[in-house]
Structures are given as C-alpha cells and as structure tokens.
VOGU-3710 file (C-alpha; in Angstrom, 3 decimals, decimal comma):
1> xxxxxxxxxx> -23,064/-10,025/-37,804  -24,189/-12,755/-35,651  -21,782/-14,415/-34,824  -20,310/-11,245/-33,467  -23,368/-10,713/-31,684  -23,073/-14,023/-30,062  -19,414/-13,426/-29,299  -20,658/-9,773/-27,309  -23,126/-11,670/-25,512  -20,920/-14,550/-24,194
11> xxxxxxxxxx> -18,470/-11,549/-23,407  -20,941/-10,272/-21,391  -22,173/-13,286/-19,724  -18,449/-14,091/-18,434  -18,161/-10,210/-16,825  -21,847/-10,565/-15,324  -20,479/-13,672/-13,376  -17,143/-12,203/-12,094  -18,938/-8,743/-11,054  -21,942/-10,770/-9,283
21> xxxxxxxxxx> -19,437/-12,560/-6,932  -20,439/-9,931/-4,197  -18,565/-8,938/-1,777  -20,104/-5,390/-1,627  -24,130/-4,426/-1,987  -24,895/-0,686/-1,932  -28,451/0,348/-2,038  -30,190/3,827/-1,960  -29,900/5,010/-5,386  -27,577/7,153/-7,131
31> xxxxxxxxxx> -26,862/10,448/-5,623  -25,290/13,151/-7,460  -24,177/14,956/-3,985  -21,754/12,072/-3,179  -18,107/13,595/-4,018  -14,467/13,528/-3,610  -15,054/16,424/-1,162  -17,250/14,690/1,370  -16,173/14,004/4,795  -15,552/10,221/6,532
41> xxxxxxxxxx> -16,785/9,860/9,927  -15,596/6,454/11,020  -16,512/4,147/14,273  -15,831/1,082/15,084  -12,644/-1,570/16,891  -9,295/-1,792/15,869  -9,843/-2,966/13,062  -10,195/1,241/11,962  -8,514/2,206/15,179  -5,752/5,177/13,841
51> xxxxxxxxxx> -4,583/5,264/17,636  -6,974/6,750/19,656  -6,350/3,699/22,014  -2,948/5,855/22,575  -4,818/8,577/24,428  -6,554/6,574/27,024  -5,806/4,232/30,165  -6,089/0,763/28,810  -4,350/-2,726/29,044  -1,013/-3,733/26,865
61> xxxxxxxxxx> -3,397/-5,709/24,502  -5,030/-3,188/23,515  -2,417/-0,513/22,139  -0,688/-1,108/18,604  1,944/2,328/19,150  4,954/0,095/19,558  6,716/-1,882/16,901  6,878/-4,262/14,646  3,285/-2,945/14,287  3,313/0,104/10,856
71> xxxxxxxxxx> 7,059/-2,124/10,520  6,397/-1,111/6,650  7,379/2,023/6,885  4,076/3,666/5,152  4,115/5,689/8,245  7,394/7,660/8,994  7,185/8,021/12,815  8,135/6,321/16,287  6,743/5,604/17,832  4,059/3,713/15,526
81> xxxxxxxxxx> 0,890/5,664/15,141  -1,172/2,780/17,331  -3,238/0,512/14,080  -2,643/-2,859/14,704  -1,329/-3,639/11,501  2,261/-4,133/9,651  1,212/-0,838/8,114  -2,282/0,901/7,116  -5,727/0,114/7,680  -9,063/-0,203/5,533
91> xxxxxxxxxx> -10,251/3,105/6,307  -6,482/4,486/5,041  -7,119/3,141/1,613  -11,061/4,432/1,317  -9,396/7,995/2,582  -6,877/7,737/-0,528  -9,562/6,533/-3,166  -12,158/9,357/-2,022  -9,148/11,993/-2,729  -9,053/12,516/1,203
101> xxxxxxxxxx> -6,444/13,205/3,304  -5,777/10,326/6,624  -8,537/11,342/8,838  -7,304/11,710/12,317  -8,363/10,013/15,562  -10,629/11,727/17,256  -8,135/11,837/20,427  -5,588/13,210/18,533  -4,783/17,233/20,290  -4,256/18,777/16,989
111> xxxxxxxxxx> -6,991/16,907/14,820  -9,048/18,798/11,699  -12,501/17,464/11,370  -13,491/19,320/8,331  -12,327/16,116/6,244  -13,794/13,502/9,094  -12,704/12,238/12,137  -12,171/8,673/13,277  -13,321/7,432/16,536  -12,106/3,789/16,319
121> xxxxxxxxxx> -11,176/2,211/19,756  -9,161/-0,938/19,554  -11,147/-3,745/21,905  -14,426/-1,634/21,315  -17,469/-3,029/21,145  -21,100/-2,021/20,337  -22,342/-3,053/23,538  -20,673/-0,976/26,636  -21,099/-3,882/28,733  -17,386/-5,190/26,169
131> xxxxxxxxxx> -14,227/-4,403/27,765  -15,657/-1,779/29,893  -13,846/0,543/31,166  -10,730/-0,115/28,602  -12,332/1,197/25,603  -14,159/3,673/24,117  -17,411/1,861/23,392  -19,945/2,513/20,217  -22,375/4,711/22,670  -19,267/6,917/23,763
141> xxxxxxxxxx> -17,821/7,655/20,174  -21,865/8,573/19,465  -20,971/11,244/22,265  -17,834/11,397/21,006  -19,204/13,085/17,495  -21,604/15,261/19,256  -18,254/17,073/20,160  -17,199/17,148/16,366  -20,494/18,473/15,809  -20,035/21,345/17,950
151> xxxxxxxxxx> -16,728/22,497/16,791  -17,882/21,918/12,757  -21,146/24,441/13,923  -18,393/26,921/15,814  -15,894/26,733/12,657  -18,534/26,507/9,889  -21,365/27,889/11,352  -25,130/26,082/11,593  -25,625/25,421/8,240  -22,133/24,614/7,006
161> xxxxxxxxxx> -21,939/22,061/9,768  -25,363/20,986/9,101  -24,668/20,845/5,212  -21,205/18,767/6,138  -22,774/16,506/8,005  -25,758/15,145/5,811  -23,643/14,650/3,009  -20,321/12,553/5,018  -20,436/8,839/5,018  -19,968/7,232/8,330
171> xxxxxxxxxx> -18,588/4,043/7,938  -18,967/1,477/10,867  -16,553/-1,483/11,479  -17,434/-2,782/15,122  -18,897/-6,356/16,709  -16,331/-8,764/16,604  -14,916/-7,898/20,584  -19,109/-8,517/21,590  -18,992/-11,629/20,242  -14,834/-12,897/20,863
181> xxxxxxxxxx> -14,585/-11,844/24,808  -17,991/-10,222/25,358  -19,422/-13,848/24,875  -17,890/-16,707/24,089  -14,915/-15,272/26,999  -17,383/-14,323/29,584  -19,353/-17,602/31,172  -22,242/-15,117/33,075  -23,232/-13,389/29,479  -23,727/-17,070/27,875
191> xxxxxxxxxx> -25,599/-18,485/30,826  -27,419/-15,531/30,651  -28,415/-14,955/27,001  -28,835/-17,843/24,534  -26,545/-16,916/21,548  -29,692/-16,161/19,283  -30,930/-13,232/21,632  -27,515/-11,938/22,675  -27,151/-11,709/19,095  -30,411/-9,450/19,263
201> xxxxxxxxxx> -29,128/-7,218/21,953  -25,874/-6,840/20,033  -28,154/-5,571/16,670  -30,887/-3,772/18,390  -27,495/-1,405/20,076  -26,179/-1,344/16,614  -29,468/-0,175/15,291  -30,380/2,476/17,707  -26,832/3,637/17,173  -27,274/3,966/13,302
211> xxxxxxxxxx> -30,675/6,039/13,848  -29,019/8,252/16,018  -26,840/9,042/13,462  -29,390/9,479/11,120  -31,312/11,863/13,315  -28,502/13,984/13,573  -28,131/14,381/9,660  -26,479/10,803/8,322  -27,933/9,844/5,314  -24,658/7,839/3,597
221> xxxxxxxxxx> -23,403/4,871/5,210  -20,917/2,141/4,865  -20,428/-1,129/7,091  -17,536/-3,805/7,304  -18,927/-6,615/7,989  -18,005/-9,590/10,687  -14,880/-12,345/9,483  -15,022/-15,339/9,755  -13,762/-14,866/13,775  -13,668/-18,766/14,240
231> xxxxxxxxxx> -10,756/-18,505/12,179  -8,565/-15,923/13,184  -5,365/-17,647/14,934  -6,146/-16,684/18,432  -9,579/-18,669/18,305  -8,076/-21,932/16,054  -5,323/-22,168/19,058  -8,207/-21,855/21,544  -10,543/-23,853/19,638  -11,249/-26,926/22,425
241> xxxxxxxxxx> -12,782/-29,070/19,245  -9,338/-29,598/17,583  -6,525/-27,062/17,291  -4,010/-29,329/16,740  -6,051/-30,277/13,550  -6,407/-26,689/12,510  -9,898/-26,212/12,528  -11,503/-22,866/12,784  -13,935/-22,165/15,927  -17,024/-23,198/14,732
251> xxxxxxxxxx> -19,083/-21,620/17,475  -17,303/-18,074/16,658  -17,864/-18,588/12,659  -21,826/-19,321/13,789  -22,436/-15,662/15,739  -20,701/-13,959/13,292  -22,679/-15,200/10,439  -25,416/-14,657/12,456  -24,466/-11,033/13,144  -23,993/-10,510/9,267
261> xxxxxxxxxx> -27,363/-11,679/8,321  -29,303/-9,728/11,137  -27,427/-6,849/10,107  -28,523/-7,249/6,467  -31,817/-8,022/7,441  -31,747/-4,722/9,439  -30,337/-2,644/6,776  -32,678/-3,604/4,192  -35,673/-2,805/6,093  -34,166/1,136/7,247
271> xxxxxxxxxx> -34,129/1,771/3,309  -37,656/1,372/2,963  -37,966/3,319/6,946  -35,596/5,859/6,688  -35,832/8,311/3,526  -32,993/9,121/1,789  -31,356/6,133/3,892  -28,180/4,705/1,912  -25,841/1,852/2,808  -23,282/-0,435/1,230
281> xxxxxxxxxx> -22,478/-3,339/3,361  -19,356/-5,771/2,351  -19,415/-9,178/2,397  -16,190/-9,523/4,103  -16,960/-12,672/5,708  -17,089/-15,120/2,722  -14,047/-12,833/1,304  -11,723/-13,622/3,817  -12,586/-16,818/4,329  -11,328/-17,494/0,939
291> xxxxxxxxxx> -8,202/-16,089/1,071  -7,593/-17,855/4,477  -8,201/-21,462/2,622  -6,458/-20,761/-0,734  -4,158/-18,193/0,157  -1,669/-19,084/-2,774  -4,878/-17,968/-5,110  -4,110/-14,192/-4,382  -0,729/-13,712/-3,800  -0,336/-15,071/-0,428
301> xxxxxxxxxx> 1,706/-18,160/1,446  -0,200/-18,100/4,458  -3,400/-18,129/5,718  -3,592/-19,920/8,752  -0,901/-18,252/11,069  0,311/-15,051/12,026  3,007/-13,011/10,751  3,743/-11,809/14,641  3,096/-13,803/18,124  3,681/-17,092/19,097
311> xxxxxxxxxx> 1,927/-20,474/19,897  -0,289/-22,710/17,448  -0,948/-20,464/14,707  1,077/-17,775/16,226  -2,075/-17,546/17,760  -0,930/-16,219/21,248  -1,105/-12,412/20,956  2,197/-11,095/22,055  3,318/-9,225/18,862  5,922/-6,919/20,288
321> xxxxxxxxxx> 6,452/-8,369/23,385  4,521/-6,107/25,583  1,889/-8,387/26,936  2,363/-10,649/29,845  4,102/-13,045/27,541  6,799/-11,460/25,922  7,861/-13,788/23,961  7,128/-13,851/20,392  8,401/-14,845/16,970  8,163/-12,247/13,589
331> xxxxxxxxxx> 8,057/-13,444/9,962  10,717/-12,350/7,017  7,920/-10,727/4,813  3,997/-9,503/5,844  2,994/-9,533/2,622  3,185/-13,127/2,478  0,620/-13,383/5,198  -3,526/-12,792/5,478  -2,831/-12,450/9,238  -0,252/-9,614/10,482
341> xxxxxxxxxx> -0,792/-10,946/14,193  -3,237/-12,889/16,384  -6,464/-11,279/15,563  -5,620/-8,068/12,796  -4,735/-9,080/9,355  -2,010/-7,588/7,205  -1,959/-4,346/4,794  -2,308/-5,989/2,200  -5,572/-7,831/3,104  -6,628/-4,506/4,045
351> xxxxxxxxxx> -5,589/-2,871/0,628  -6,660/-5,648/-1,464  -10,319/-5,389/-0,165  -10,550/-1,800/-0,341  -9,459/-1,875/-3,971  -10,685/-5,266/-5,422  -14,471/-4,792/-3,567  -14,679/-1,356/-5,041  -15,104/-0,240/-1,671  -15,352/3,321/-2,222
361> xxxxxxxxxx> -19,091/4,602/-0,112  -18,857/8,219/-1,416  -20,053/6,814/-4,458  -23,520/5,138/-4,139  -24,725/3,065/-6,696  -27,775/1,385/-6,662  -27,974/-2,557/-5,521  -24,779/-3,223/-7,079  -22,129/-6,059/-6,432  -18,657/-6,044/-6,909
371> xxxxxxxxxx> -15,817/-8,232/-8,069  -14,785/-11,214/-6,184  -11,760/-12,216/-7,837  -7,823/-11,827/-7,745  -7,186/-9,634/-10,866  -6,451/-5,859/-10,518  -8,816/-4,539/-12,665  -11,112/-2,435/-10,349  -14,688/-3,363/-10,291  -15,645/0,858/-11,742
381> xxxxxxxxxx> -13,635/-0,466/-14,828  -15,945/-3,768/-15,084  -19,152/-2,004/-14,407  -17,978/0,666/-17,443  -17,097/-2,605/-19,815  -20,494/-3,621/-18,624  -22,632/-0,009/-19,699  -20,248/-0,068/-23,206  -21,451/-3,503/-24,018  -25,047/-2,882/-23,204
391> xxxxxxxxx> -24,877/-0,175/-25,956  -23,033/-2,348/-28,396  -25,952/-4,947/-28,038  -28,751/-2,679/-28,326  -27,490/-1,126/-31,198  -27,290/-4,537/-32,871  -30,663/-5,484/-31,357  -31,864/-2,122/-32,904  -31,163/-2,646/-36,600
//
C-alpha cells in the first residue's frame, strides 16, 4: 500500500510541474454562467483582424485579402478573407472550442452579432496617436461596440442585450503597432517620452479602455499578451546591433516585457477594484519565444525566418507582392514555419496555442496555469488527472 502511495504521489508531482509551466493565469473564480452559448467580442491588431481592414481606406501593408495569405485553403473564397495568416487566426480556434460559429468583422454588411463581433484592425493600436488615420484604433472599436450595442437592444430588447452583454468575454489582442512604429519608428515620440512612461501612456489607454467596457456590462475577459517583438523577422533584419548575427531586437523584447508586466500588474489590482471582474491573461511572450529558439521541439523547422517576404529573415514584408517592393520569395510548406510572413506567425502557431494553453475564456477557473509543453493532451484533461488523483490520495490518507 505504500509503495503505491508513493508511486501516486510522484505521479502527481511530475503533472503538477508540466501544468505549472504557465502560459495562461485566469483569475476571478469559477462562474457557473460561463457557457458554450456566450458571445466573443474581440478587439485588438491583426493579429485577430478577420478583415475589417478590407472595408476601410488604408495602405498595401496593411490588408491581408490577397493571396498567398488563407493559401491553406481553411477558407474557401477569393479573394482571401483579409487575416494575415497562411490560414486562421487565434480567435478562429477559441470560436471553435467555445462551440461558436466564426464571429464576423464588425465591417462586414451582412454581420450577426448575437454570437459576437470582431473589431480587429490590422496596424491598430491602443493609442490613436498609431497609424492614424489608417486604422481603426482601440478608442474607435470602443465606439465601434456602442453600435453593436444598439442593434443587440433593437433585436433583443433592453434586457436581452443587457443580459448578452454581461455574460460575453471580450478578448483583447492589441499593443504591439504602439510599441513597433508608434515608438521605436517614430524619432519625436522617443525624444518625447522616455520608454518607461510611454509605456505608462500605452497602459493607462489600455486601462481606461477595459473599464469602459466594464461599465457598459463586461465582466469576463481574456488578453493575448505582447511576443517577444524583438524577434519577429522584420525587427532581427532591422536590428542595427547585429542582424547579420541573428540577434533579436533587444530594445523591442525590453517594451514588450515591460508592457506584459504592467499589464499584469494592472489586471491583478482591477480584481480586487472591480467586482465580479474576471481575466485570463496568456503568457504568450515566453511561449513563443521558445518555439522561435527550438523550433524542432514542437514540430517545426523554422523559427527564425518567414514563410513569405524577402530579405534577412524574409524579414522585408512584401508577402504577395503588393507593397512597394514586390518582390518576394514563398516557402514549400507553412507548417514548417513559426512565422507565416514578416511580422504574423503561421496557423499552426496560432492553433497550437489556442489548444495546448487551454485557451478557452468562457470557462473561468480560478488562478490556474496551463500546460507548457509539446504533447496533445489538452491541459482540461491534466487538470481532471489532477482532481482524480487528489481523491485517490485522500482516500489512502483517510484509512
């Protein structure tokens, strides 16, 4: 009987340490109201965008409707539906795990928004003062939902709309363009702001944009957090320290870990502010940074250059040729890659992070971490192994 006791609790000990490799905390407490029926507001960049870039007056670089991006064939429809990706996005995969449909862009003329709606502008960022003009910034997808909000209250009436809203999660992937162009590409903002306080103004927008959202009946939310930006190929081949050695941007790594602990910071202290306040927030950083030095670990062959563009590191972003340089050179199979093109990485990053994190918000558990590692057994199946031996041991520590 011991020894089998000893054999459960080394059992044990091995799943605690592959579940407490975190890559996403969720904190709030359980709630019983989270279900397979609640809707998905998302906002953010294009690293959500569906397309609503599409709809708008912007620059080539910032429209994904042409191919070889959705080259996968996931989506059957030309032109491409505008995600700057080989195929689907994060946001697709927590849609299919919730049992939702594809939420629509917000833009889209003949979009539902009883299931969600996404707002995500490729180039966004959460201050308006990032690509202005070319976008649809944080503050105008805010306004943007005010408008879904109407049309839920005329369709569902007050408290349908009101009852829809408070129990959706809105899920926010934005920051990176603030930090890539909105700073270290724009000489007046750095000799203007020191990188600690234009990291403050970036937070304190992203903060005020959170409570409005909470105001207006938000109580769920989920975040993606910052990459490692240093390291996408666009910033190693403009890194000025050493791109012919590979090196990431160090100076991009340092805001957006930066970013990622302010925002922690931030979202620990609206639990104990805002009641009935509930977050999970993804550790994507460290995540990706692993699978960009040991690709080989998780399937891949690449991690350091693109799939799609051209340059060091395929780092020049002219997938698809419709940029001012139209050259640009495609690889034989995505799913070799982390990186579908200069700045957006593949599907299968996308997928594998959405499945392996657990990344699911509708379900809210309480300060738990999730699995870290390159198996496929989901992290809901660890946590269950987890509860089953817990009752194994106390019955043994019982009798």
């Amino acid at each position: 009987m011991g020894r089998l006791l000893n054999y459960l609790l080394l059992l044990l000990l091995v799943l605690l340490v592959v579940v407490l490799q975190v890559n996403l905390t969720c904190a709030g407490g359980e709630d019983s109201s989270s279900s397979s029926s609640s809707a998905l507001f998302i906002f953010g960049d294009s690293t959500v965008d569906p397309g609503n870039n599409n709809y708008i007056e912007t620059v080539p670089e910032n429209r994904a409707n042409h191919k070889p991006y959705g080259q996968n064939g996931f989506f059957q429809q030309s032109p491409p539906t505008g995600r700057f990706s080989d195929g689907r996005v994060i946001v697709d995969f927590i849609a299919e795990y919730a049992k939702l449909p594809l939420i629509p862009p917000f833009l889209e003329p003949s979009a539902e928004y009883v299931n969600g709606v996404n707002f995500g502008s490729g180039g966004a960022g959460i201050l308006s003062e990032t690509n202005q003009g070319l976008v649809i910034d944080l503050k105008t997808q805010l306004k943007n939902f005010e408008a879904v909000e109407k049309a839920l209250t005329e369709k569902l009436g007050e408290k349908g709309a009101k009852k829809l809203i408070s129990e959706a999660v809105y899920f926010i992937s934005i920051g990176s363009n603030d930090y890539m162009g909105g700073y270290l590409g724009n000489p007046t903002m750095q000799q203007l702001h020191h990188p600690e306080e234009y990291v403050g103004m970036v937070i304190g927008n992203l903060t005020q944009a959170i409570q409005e959202l909470y105001e207006k009946g938000g109580r769920k939310f989920g975040f993606l957090s910052l990459s490692p930006l240093g390291c996408l190929p666009a910033l190693r081949a403009a890194n000025p320290k050493g791109n012919e050695e590979g090196g990431c941007f160090e100076e991009a790594c340092a805001l957006a870990l930066a970013h990622n602990n302010a925002l922690k910071a931030v979202l620990t202290s609206l639990e104990h502010l805002f009641k009935g306040f509930k977050y999970c927030n993804s550790n994507f950083y460290v995540w990706l940074e692993d699978r960009i030095n040991n690709p080989s670990k998780y399937g891949f062959k690449e991690g350091m250059n693109a799939c799609c563009g051209t340059g060091p590191f395929r780092g020049l972003f002219t997938c698809g040729g419709t940029n001012k340089v139209t050259d640009y050179q495609l690889c034989d199979n995505a799913d070799d890659y982390v990186w579908w093109d200069s700045f957006h990485p593949t599907e299968r990053i996308h997928e594998q992070f959405a499945r392996l994190s657990g990344m699911d918000p509708l379900t809210m558990l309480d300060h738990t971490t999730f699995n870290n590692s390159s198996s496929s057994t989901s992290s809901p199946v660890l946590l269950t192994w987890l509860m089953i031996l817990n009752q194994i041991l106390s019955r043994f520590t019982n009798t």
